[in-house]
Structure formats: structure tokens, C-alpha cells
C-alpha positions as CSV (number, residue, x, y, z in Angstrom):
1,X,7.9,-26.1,8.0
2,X,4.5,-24.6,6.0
3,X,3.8,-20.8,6.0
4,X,0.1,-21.1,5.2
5,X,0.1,-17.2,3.8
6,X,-4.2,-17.6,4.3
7,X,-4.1,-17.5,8.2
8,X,-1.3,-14.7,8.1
9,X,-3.3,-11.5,8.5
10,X,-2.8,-9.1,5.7
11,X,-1.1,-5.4,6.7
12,X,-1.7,-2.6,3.8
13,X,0.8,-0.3,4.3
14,X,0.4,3.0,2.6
15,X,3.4,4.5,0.3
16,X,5.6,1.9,1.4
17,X,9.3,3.1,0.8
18,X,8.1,6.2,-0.8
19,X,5.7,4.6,-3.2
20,X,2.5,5.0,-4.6
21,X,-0.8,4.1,-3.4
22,X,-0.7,1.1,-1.3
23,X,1.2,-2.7,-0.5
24,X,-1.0,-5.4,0.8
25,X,1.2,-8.2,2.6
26,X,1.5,-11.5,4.1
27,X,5.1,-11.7,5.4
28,X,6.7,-14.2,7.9
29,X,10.0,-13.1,9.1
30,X,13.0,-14.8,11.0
31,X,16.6,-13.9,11.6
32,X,17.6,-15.5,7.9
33,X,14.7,-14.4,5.6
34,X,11.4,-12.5,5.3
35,X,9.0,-14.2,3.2
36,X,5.8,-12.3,1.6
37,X,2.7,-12.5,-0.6
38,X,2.0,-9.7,-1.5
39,X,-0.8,-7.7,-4.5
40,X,-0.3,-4.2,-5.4
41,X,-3.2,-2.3,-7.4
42,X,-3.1,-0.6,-10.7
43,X,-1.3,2.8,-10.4
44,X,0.2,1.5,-7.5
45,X,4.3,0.8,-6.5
46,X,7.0,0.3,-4.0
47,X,9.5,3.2,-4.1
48,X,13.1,3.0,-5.1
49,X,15.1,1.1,-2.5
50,X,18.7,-0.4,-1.9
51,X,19.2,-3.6,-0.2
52,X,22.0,-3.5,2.3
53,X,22.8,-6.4,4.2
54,X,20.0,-8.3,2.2
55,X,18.8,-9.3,-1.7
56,X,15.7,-10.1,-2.8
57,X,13.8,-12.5,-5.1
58,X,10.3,-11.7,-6.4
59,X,7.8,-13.9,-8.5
60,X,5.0,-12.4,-10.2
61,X,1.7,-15.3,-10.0
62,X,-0.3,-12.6,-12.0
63,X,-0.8,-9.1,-13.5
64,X,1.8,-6.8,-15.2
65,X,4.2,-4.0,-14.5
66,X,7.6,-3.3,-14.5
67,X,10.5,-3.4,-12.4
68,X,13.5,-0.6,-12.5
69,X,16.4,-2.3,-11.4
70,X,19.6,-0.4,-11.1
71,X,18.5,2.7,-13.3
72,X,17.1,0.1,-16.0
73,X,13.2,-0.6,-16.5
74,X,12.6,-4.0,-17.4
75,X,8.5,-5.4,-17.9
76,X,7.2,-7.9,-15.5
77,X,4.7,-10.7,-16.2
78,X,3.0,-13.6,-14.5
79,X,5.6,-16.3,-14.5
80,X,8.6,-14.2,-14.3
81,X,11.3,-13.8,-11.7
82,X,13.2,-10.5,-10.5
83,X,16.1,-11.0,-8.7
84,X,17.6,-7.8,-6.7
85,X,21.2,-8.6,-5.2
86,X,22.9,-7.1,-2.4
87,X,24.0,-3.4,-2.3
88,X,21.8,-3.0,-6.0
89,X,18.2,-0.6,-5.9
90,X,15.2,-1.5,-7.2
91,X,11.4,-0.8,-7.3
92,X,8.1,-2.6,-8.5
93,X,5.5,-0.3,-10.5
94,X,2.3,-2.0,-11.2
95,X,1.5,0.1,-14.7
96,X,-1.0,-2.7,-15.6
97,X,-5.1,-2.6,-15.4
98,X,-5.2,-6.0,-13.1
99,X,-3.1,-6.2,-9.9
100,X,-0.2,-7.6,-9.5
101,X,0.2,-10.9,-6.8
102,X,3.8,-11.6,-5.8
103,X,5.8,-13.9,-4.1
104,X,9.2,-12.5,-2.2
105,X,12.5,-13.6,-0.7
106,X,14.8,-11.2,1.3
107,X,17.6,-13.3,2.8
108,X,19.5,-11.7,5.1
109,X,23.5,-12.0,4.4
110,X,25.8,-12.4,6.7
């Protein structure tokens, strides 16, 4: 199977989870896993969320930030991979001056 992310319109969604500014994303989804590309601007972040029933895997292609993973910031940088397991919170805060692009995982568990 190939999940061509180019002919997968792009949704920005506003806030998402409580965040700032906006998400643009690519996502295919099927009963295992939900698989994105995704760019958020400078100044912009997903809010704080716990993943129940699910993890999540997400590789930064390019720009900087940070990720606060269980009450603990850790930076973020083109080539590197943050991994959020089940039942743990996390958010991604782009605090850099280029956007971030991002590739996710959420596998479902069950």
C-alpha cells in the first residue's frame, strides 16, 4: 500500500486540542492506525493531550520546537523522533522561526 500524502487534501484545523494558532494535516486513518503529515507555524502548537487506547510516534523532517512529554520539556529537531506511549500526555510547541513538518503514527491498541 502507498499513502501518496500530495493527493490527500490538507484540513487546518484551528486550536487543535486546545492549542495555539493552527495544525495543517494530511492524515489517512483505518481501524489500526492514523497516519499524518503534518507543519505547524512559528508560535504555533498542539495542546496537551493523553492518549488512551492509542500512542503515538512523531518525526520531525524540519524546523525546531519542543515537545512536553509527561510534565518534562524536551527540544525537537529535524531528524529526531518523539515517541508518546499509551495512557502518557504530551504536546508539540513550535517555539522556532521556520515551521515545523512532521511525520505521525497513532496505533490504536487493542
Amino acid at each position: 500500500m502507498i499513502i501518496d500524502f500530495q493527493n490527500i487534501e490538507e484540513k487546518v484545523i484551528e486550536n487543535f486540542r486546545g492549542g495555539e494558532k493552527s495544525l495543517a494535516l494530511r492524515a489517512y486513518a483505518d481501524a489500526d492506525n492514523k497516519i499524518m503529515m503534518g507543519r505547524l507555524e512559528p508560535g504555533a502548537s498542539v495542546g496537551l493531550h493523553k492518549h488512551v487506547g492509542n500512542s503515538e510516534i512523531v518525526y520531525v523532517i524540519s524546523g525546531s520546537g519542543k515537545a512536553v512529554y509527561n510534565g518534562e520539556t524536551m527540544r525537537l529537531e529535524a531528524g529526531m523522533c518523539h515517541y508518546c506511549p499509551q495512557d502518557c500526555e504530551h504536546t508539540v510547541i513550535n517555539d522556532g522561526t521556520e515551521e515545523i513538518v512532521f511525520f505521525a503514527v497513532v496505533p490504536e491498541h487493542k
